[in-house]
N, C-alpha and C positions, 0 to 999 in steps of 0.2 A: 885852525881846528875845523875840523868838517861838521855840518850841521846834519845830523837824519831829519827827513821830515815825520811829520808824526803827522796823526788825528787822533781826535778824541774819539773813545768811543760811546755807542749810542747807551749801553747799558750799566755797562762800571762805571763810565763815565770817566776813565784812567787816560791820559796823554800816552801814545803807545805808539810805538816805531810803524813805520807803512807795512813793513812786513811781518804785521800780525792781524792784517786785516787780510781775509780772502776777497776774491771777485764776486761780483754780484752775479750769477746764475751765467758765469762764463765771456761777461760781457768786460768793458776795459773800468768799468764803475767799481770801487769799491764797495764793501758791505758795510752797514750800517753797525753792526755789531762786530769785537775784534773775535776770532779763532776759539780764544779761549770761552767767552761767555755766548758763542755763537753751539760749541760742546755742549756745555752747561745746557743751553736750551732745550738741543738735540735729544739730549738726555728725558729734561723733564716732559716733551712732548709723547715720548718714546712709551714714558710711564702713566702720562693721560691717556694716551689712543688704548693703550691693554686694560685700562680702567674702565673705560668709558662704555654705556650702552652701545650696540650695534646698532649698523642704521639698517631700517626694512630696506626692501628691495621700491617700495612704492614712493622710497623718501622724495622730501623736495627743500629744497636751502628756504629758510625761514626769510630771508631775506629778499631773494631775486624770484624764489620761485620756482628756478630750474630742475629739473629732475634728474636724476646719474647721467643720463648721454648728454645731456644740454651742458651740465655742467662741466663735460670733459673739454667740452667748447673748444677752443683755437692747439691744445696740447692733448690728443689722442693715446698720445704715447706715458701719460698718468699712470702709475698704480692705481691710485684710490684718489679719485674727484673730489673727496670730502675731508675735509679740513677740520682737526679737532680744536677749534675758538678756546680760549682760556684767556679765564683773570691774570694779565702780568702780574698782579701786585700779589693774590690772593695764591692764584696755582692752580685755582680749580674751574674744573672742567665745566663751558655753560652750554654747548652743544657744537651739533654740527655744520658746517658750512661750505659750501663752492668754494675752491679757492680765490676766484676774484675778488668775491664778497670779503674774504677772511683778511686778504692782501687791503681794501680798501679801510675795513676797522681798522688793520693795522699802520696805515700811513697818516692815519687820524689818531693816531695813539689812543685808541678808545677814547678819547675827548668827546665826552656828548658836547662843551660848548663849542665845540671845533665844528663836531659835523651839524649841530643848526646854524650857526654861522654858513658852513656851505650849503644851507639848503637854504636861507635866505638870500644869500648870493646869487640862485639858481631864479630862484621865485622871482627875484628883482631887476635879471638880466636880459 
């Protein structure tokens, strides 16, 4: 009998054939979420950014600082440098953000113990 490999995925958390996870941003890495609930996100992202305040033209990422051209930073080729930040758990919109910044909460899965952990790590290094 043949084995498919699988992985788990990061959000259903469902064991799910390889081929239901896309690539990660074109690269040979898988995505962390499979197709289906990578949709599902698509979706509800879709339905915060139409919700959500507009950012001024003066904005700046609460976070880094940066302001629209800084925050296009190393990807020019952006629609929109601002990133609508949202509660996983909750669904609701908490503002806007540079994509670095947004990608950074998100690899900390919003764990505030996570990220003073890495900022004590930083402090102590």
């Amino acid at each position: 009998m043949i084995q498919l490999e699988t992985k788990v995925c990061g959000i259903c958390k469902q064991d799910k054939p390889i081929i239901a996870f896309g690539k990660d941003g074109g690269s040979n890495y898988l995505r962390y979420e499979c197709k289906d609930c990578a949709k599902k996100q698509a979706k509800l992202v879709r339905v915060i950014k139409k919700n959500a305040p507009k950012v001024d033209n003066d904005y700046r990422c609460p976070i880094c600082n940066r302001d629209a051209e800084e925050a296009k930073g190393y990807n020019k080729k952006r629609k929109n440098q601002w990133c609508a930040d949202h509660d996983h758990v909750t669904e609701k919109f908490r503002g806007w953000l540079c994509h670095k910044c947004n990608l950074g909460l998100g690899n900390f899965a919003d764990d505030i113990e996570r990220l003073e952990k890495a900022i004590n790590y930083l402090k102590n290094s």
